[in-house]
BAKOLGU-82793 format. One record per residue (C-alpha): x, y, z. Coordinates in steps of 0.25 Angstrom, whole numbers, plus 5000, padded with zeros to 4 digits. Example, Ala and Ser with C-alpha at 12.3 -4.5 7.8 and 13.67 -1.06 7.14 Angstrom:
! BAKOLGU-82793
504949825031
505549965029
This chain:
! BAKOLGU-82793
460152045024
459651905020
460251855006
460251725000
461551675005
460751685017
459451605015
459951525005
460151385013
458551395018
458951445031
459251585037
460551545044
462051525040
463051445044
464551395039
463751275033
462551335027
462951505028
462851595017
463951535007
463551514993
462751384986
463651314975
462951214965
463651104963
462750994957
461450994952
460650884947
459250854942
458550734941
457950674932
457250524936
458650514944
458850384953
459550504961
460450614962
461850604966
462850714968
464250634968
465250774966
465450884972
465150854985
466550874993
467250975002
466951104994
465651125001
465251115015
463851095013
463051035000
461751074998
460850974988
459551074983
458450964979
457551024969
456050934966
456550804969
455350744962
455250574963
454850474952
454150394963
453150454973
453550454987
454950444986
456050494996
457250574991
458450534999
459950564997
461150505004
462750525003
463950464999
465450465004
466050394990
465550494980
463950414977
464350274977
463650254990
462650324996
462550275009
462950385019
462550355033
461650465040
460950515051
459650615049
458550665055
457250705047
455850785048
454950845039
453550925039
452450905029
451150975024
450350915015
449450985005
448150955010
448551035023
448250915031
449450855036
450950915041
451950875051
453350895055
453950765060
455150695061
455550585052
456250475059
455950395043
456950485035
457850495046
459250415045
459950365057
461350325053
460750265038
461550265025
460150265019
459850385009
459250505017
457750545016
457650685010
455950645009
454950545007
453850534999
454250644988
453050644977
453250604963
452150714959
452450784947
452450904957
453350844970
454450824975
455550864985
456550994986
457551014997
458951035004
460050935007
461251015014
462550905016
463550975025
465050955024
465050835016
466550805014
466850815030
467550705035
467250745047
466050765051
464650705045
463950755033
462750835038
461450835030
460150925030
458950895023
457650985019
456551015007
455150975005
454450854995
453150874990
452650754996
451850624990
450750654999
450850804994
451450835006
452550955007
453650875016
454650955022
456050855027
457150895035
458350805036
459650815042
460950725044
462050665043
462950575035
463750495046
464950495040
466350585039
466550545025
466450655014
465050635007
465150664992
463950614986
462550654989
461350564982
459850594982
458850504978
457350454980
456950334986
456250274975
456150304960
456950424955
457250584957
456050604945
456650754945
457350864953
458650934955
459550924966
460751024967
462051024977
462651154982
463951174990
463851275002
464951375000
């Protein structure tokens, strides 16, 4: 029998990483003409996986790209280095263009630059960009901190864009601080929240 401990993390499989244990909130926060949004506790070695829910990121400038990157000493520096790959597909609503294509200009080859999430969010009163960061065993020392990113954006060109991102932070130092932020101007409104996978 299907139950929603079984499709509750978007896909139909389980495993020890992603199975059918329980979400626990930890942190919410909404923004409010935020520079950005920074979760700086409670990411530690209760969890092996962390899952940030963004809710209608919405931007004060049109065009923006949301980002987020991660720290090793608790938010002074954000400034992991990663390694991504990155591909989407669009439909825009005048039915005229889609694609599925790689995107070698949001991917990150050993970079401690912020991560793309996507580009060109419209400032609209109606736009802006919901998805799924999933941050795997971030307090290993061991072994680098896995990433996987997904949602969709309503567009500047009101185009319904559809990212995929995945990586990894090169690094065996415990991350403990997540940031997100867009490129330019300010998260104008939106929620983000931060689940530990039981």
């Amino acid at each position: 029998m299907t139950t929603y401990s079984n499709l509750k993390y978007d896909h139909p499989f389980s495993s020890n990483a992603t199975g059918t244990g329980s979400l626990t909130l930890i942190s919410s926060q909404t923004a409010s003409a935020s520079a950005n949004i920074s979760f700086t506790s409670g990411i530690d070695s209760t969890y092996d996986e962390y899952v940030f829910k963004i809710i209608n990121a919405h931007p004060s400038s049109d065009s923006a790209t949301l980002t987020f990157n991660m720290s090793t000493d608790g938010g002074s520096n954000y400034n992991v280095t990663k390694t991504s790959s990155f591909f989407k597909a669009y439909h825009d609503e005048a039915d005229t263009a889609t694609d599925l294509t790689y995107r070698t200009s949001q991917d990150l080859a050993q970079s401690t630059a912020y991560q793309e999430i996507e580009q060109d969010i419209g400032a609209d009163n109606d736009q802006s960009y919901s998805g799924t960061l999933h941050l795997f065993s971030p307090s290993s020392t061991t072994y680098v901190k896995h990433y996987i990113l997904y949602g969709n954006s309503a567009h500047s060109g009101n185009y319904s864009m559809n990212p995929y991102c995945a990586g990894y932070g090169n690094t065996t130092s415990a991350i403990n601080a997540v940031d997100f932020k867009f490129n330019t101007g300010n998260i104008d409104d939106g929620t983000i929240l931060m689940y530990g996978v039981k």
